[in-house]
N, CA, C and O atoms as a Maestro MAE file, in Angstrom:
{
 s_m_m2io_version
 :::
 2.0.0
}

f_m_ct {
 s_m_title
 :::
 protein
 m_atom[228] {
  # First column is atom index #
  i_m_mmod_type
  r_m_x_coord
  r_m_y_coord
  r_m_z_coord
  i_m_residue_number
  s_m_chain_name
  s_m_pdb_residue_name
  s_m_pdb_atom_name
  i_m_atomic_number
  :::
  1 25 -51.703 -27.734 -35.241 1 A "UNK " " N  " 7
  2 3 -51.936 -26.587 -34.394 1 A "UNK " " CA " 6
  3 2 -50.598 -26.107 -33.845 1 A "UNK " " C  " 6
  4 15 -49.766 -26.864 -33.345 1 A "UNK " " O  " 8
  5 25 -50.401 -24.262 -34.032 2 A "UNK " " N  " 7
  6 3 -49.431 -24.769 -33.359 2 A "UNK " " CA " 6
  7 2 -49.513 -24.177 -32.052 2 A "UNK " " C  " 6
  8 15 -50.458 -23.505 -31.638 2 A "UNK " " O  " 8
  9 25 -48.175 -24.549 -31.261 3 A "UNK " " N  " 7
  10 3 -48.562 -24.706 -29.557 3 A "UNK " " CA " 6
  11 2 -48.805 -23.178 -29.219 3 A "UNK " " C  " 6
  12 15 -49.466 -23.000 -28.196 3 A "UNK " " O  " 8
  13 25 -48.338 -21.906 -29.974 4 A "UNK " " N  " 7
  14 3 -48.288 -20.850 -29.416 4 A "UNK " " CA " 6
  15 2 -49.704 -20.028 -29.560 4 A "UNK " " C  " 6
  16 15 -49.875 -18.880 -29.149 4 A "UNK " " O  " 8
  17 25 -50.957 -21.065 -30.409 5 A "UNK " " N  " 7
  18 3 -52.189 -20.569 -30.811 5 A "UNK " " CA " 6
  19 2 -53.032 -21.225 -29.705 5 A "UNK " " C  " 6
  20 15 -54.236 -20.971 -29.670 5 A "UNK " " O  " 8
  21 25 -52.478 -22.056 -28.795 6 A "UNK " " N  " 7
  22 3 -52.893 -22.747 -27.837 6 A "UNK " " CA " 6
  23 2 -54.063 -21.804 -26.594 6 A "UNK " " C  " 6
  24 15 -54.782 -22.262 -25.706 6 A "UNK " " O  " 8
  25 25 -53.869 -20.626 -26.960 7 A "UNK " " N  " 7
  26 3 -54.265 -19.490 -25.686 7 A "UNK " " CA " 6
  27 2 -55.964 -18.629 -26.557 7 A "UNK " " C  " 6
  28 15 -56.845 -18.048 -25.924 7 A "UNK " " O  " 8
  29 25 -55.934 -18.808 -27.864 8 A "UNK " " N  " 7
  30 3 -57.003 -18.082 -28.383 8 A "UNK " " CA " 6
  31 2 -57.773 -19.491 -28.573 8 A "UNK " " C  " 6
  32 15 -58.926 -19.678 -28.186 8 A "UNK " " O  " 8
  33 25 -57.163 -20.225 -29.068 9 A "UNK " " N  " 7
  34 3 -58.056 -21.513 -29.281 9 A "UNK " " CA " 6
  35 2 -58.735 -22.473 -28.075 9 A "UNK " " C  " 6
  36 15 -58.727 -22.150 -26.887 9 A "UNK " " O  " 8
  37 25 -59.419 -23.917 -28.689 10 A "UNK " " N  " 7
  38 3 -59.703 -24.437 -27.886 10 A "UNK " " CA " 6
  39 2 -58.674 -25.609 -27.359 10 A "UNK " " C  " 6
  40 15 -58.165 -26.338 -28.210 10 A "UNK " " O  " 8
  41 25 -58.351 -25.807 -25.933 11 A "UNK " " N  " 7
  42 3 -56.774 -26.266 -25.593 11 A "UNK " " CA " 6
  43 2 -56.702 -27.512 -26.738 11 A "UNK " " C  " 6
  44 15 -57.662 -28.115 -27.216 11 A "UNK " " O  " 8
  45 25 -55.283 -27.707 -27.025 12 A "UNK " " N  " 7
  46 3 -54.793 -29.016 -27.630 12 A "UNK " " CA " 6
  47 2 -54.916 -30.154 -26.700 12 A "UNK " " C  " 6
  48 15 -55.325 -30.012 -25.548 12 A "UNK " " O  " 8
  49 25 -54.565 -31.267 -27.199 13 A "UNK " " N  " 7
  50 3 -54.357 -32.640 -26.446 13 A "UNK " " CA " 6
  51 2 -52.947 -32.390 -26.094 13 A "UNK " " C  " 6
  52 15 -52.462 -31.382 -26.608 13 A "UNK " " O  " 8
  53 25 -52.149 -33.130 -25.287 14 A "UNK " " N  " 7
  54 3 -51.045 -33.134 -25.106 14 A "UNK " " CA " 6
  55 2 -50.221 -33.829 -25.819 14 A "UNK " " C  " 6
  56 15 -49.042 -33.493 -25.708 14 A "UNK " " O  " 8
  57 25 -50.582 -35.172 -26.907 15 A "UNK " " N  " 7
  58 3 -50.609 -35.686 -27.809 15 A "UNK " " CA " 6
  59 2 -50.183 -34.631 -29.367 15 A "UNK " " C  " 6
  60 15 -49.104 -34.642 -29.960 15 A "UNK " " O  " 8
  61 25 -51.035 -34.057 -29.604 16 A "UNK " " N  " 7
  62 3 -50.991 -32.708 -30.242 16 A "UNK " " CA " 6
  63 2 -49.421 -31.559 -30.375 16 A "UNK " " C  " 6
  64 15 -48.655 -31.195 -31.267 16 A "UNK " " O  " 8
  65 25 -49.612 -31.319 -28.755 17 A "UNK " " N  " 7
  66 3 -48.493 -30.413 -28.633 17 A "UNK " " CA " 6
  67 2 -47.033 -30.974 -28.722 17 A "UNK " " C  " 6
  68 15 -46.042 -30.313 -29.035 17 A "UNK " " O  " 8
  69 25 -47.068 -32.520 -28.342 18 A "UNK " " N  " 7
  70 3 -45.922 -32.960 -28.396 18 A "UNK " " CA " 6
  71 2 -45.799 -33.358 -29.803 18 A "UNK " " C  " 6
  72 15 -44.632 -33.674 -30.036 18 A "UNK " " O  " 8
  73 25 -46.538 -33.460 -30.798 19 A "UNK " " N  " 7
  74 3 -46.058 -33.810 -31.928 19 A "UNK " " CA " 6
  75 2 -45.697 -33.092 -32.916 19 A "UNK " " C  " 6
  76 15 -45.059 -33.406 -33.921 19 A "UNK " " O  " 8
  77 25 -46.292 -31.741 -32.471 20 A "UNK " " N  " 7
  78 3 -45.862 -29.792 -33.622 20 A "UNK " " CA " 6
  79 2 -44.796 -29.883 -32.531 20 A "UNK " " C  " 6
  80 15 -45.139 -28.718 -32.331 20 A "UNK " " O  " 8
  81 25 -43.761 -30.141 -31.555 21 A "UNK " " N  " 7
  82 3 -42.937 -30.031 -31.516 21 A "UNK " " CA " 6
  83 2 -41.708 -30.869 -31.695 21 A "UNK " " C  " 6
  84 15 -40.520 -30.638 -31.467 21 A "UNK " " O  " 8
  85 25 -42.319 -31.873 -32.154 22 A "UNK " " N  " 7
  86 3 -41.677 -32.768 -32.674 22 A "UNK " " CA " 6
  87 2 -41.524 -33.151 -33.801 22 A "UNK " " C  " 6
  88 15 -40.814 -34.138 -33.994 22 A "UNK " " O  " 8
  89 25 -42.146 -32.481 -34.875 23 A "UNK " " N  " 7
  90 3 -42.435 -31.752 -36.063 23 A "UNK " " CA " 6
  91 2 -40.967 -30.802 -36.594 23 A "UNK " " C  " 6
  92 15 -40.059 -30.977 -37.407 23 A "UNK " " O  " 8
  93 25 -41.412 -29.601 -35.488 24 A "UNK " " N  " 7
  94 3 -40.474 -28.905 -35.804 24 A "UNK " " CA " 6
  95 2 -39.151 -28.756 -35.422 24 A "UNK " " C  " 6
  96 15 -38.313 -27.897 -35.692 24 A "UNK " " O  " 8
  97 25 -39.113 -30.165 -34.462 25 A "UNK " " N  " 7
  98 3 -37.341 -30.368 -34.372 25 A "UNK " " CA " 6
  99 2 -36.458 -31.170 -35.833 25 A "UNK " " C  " 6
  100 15 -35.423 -30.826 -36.406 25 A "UNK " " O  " 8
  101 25 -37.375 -32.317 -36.073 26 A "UNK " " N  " 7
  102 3 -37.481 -33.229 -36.809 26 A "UNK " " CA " 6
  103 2 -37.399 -32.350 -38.170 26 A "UNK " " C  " 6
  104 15 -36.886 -33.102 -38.999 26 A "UNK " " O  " 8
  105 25 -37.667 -31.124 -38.761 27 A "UNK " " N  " 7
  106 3 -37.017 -30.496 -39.647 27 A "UNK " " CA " 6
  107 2 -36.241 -29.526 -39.789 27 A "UNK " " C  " 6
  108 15 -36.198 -28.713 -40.713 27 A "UNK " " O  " 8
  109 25 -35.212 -29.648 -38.277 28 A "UNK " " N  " 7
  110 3 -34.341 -28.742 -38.478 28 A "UNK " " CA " 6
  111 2 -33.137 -29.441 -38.449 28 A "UNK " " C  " 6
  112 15 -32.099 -29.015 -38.954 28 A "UNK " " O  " 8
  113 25 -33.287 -30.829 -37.692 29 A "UNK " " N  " 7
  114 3 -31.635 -32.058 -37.966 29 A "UNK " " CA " 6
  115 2 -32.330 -33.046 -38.936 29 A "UNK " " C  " 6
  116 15 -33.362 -33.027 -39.606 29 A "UNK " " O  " 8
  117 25 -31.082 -34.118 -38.671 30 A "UNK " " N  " 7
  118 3 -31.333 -35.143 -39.473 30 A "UNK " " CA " 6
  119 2 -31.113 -36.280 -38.831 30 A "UNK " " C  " 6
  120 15 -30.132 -36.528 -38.130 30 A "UNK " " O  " 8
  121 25 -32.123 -37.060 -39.086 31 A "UNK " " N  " 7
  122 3 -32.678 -37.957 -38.328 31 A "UNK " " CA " 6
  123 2 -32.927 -39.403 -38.946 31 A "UNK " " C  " 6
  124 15 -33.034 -39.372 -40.172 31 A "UNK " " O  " 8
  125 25 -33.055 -40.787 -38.309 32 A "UNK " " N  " 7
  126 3 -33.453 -41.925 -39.909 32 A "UNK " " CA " 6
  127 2 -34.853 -41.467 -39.784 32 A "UNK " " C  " 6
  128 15 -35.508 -40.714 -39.064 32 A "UNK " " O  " 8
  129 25 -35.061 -42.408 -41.006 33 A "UNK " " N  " 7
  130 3 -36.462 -42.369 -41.921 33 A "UNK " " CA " 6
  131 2 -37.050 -43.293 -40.634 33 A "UNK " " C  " 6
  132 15 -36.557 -44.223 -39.996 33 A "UNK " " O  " 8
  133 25 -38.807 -42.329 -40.541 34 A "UNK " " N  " 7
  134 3 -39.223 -42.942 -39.765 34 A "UNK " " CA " 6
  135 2 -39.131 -43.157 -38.308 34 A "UNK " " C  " 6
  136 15 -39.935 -43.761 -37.598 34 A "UNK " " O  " 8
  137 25 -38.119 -42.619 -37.994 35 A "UNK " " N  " 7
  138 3 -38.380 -41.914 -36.662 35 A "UNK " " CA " 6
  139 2 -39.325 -41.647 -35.627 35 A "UNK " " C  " 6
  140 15 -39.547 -42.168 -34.534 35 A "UNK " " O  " 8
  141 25 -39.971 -40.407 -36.453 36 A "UNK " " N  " 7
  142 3 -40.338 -39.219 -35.826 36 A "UNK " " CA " 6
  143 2 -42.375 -40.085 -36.206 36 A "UNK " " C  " 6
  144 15 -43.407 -39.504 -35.869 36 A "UNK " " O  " 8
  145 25 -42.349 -41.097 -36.733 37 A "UNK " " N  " 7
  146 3 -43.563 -42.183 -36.901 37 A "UNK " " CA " 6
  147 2 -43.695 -43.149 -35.835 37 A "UNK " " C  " 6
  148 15 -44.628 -43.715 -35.266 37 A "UNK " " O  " 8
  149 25 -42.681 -43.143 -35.779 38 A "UNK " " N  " 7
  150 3 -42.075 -44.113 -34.448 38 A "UNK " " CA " 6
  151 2 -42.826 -43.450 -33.032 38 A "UNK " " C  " 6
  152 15 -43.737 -43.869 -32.317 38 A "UNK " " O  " 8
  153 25 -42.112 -42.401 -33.003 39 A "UNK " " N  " 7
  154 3 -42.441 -41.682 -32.049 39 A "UNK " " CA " 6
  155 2 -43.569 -41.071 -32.055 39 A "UNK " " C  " 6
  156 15 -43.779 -40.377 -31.060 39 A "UNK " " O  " 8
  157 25 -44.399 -41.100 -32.877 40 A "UNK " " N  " 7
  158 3 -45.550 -40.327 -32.799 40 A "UNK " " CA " 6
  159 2 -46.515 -41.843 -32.511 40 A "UNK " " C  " 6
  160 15 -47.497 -41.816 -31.770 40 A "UNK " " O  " 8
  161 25 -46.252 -42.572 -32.914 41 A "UNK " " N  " 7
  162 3 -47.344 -43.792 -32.899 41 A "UNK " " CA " 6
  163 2 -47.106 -44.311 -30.925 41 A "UNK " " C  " 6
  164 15 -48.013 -44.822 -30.268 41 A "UNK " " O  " 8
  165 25 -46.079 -44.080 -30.521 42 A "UNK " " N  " 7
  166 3 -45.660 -44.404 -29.182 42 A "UNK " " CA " 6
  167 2 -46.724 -43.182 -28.186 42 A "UNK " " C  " 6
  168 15 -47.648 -43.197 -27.373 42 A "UNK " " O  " 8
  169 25 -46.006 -42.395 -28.779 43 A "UNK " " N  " 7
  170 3 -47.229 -40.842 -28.379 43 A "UNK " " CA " 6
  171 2 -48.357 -41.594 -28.265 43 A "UNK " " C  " 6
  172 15 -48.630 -42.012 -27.139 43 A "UNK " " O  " 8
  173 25 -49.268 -41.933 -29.422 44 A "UNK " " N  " 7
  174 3 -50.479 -42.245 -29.535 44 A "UNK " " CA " 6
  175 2 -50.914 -43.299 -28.570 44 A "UNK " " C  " 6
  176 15 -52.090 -43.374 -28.215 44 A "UNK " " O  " 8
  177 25 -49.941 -44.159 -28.115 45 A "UNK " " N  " 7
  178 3 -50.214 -45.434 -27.446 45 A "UNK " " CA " 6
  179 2 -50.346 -44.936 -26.130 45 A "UNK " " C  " 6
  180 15 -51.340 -45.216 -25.458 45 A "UNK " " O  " 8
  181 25 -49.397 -44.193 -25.684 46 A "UNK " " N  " 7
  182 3 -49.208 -43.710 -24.185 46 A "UNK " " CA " 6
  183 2 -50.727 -42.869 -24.156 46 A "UNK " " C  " 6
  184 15 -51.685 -43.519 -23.737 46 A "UNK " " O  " 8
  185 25 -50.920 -41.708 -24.511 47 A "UNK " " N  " 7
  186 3 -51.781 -41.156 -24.391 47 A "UNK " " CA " 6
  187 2 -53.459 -42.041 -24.288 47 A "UNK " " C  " 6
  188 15 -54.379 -41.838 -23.496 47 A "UNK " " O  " 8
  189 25 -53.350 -43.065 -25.449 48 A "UNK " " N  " 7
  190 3 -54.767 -44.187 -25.038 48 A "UNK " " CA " 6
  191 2 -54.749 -44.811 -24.035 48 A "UNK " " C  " 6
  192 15 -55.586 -45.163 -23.203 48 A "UNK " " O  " 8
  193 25 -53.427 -44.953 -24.219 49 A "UNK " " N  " 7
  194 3 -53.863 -46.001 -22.336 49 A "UNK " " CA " 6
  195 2 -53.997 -45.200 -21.564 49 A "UNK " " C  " 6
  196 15 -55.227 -45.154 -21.549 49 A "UNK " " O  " 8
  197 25 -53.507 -44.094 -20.482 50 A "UNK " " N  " 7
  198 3 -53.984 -43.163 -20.035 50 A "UNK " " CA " 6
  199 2 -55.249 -42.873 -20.354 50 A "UNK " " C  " 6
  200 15 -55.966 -43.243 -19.424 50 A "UNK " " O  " 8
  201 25 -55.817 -42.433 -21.144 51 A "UNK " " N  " 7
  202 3 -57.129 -42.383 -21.339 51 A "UNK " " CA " 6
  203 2 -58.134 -43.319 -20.989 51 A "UNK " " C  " 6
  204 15 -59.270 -43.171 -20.537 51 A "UNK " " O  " 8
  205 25 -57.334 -44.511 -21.356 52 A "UNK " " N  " 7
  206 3 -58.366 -45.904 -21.034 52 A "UNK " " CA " 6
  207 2 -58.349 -45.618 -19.130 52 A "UNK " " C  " 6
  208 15 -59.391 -45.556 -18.476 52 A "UNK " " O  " 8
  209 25 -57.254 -45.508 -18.654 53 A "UNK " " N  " 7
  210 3 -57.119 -45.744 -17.557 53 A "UNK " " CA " 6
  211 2 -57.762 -45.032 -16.357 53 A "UNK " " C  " 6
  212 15 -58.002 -45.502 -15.245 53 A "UNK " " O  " 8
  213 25 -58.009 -43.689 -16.869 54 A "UNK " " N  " 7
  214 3 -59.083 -42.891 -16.246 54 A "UNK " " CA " 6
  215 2 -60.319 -42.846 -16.600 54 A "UNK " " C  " 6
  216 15 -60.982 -42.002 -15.998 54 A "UNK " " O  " 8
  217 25 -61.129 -43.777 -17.759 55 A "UNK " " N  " 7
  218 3 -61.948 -44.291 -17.895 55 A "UNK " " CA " 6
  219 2 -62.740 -45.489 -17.015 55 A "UNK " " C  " 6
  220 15 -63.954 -45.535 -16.813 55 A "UNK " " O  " 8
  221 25 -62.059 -46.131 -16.701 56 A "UNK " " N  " 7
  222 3 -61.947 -47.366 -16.328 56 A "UNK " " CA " 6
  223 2 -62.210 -46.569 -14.753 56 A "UNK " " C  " 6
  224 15 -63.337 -46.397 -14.288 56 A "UNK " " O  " 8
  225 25 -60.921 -46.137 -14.065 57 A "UNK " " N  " 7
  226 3 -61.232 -45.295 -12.839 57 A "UNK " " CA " 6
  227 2 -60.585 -45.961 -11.692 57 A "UNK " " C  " 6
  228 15 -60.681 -45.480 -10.564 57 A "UNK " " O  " 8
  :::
 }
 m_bond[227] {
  # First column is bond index #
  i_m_from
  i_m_to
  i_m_order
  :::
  1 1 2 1
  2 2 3 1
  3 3 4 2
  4 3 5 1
  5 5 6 1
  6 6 7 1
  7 7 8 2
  8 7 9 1
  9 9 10 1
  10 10 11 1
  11 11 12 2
  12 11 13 1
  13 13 14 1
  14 14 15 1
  15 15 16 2
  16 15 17 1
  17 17 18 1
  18 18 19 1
  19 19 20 2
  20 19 21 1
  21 21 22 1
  22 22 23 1
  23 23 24 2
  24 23 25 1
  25 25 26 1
  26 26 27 1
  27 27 28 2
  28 27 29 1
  29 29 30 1
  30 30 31 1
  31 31 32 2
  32 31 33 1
  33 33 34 1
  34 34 35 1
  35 35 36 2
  36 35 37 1
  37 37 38 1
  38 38 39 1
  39 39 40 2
  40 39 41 1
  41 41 42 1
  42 42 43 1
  43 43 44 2
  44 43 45 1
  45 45 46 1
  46 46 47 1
  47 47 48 2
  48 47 49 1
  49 49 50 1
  50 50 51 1
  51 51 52 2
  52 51 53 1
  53 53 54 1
  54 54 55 1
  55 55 56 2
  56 55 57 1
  57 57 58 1
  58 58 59 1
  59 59 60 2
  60 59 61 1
  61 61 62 1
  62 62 63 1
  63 63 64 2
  64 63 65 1
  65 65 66 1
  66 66 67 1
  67 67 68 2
  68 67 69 1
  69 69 70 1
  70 70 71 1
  71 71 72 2
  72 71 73 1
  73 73 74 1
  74 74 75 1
  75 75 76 2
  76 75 77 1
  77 77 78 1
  78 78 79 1
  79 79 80 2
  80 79 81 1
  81 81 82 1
  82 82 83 1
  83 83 84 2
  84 83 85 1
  85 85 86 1
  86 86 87 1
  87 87 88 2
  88 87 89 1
  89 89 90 1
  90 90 91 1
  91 91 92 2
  92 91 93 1
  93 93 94 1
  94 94 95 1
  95 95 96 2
  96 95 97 1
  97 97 98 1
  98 98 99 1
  99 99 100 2
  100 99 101 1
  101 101 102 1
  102 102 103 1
  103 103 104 2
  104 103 105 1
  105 105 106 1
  106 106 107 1
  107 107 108 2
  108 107 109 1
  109 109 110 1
  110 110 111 1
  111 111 112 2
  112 111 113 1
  113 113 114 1
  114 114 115 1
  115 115 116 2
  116 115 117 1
  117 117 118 1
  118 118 119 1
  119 119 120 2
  120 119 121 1
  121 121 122 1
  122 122 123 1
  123 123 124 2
  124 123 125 1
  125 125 126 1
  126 126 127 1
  127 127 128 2
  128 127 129 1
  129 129 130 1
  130 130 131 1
  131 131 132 2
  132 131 133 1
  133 133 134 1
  134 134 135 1
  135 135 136 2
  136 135 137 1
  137 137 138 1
  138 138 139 1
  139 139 140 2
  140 139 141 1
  141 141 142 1
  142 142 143 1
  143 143 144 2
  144 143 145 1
  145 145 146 1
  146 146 147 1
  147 147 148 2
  148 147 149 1
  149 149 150 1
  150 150 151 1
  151 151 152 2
  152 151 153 1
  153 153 154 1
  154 154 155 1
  155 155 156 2
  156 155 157 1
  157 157 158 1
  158 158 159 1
  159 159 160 2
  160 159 161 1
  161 161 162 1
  162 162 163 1
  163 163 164 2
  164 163 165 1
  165 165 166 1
  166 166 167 1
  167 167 168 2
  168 167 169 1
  169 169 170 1
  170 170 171 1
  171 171 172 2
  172 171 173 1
  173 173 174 1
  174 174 175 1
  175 175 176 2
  176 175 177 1
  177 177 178 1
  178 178 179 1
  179 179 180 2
  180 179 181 1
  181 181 182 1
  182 182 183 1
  183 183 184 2
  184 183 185 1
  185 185 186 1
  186 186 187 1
  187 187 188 2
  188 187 189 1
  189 189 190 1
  190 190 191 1
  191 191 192 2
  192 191 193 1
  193 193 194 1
  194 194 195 1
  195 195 196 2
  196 195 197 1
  197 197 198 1
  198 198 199 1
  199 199 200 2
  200 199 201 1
  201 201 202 1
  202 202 203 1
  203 203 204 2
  204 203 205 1
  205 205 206 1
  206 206 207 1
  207 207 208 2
  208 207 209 1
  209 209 210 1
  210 210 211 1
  211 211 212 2
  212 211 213 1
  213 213 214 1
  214 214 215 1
  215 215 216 2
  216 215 217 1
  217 217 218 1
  218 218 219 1
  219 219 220 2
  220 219 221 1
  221 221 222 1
  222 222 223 1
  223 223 224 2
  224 223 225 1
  225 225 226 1
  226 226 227 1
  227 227 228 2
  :::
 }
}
């Protein structure tokens, strides 16, 4: 998705937005292999626990 369709659509996760922009930094330098997996799987972690955590309450 990208973030600027964010206003007609239904909202993104924040998960989401940080990763189309991290997307499109990630193909404009150069970076190691795996990186930008790195960072997206860290994304993913932060965002579940948060989630868990306002679950929980």
């Amino acid at each position: 998705m990208d973030i600027f369709q964010l206003k007609t659509n239904k909202a993104a996760s924040i998960q989401t937005v940080e990763m189309d922009l991290l997307v499109q930094h990630a193909s404009s330098v150069e970076i190691p292999q795996g990186t930008v997996t790195w960072l997206a799987q860290g994304l993913a972690i932060k965002e579940n626990w948060w989630l868990l955590k306002e679950w929980i309450g």
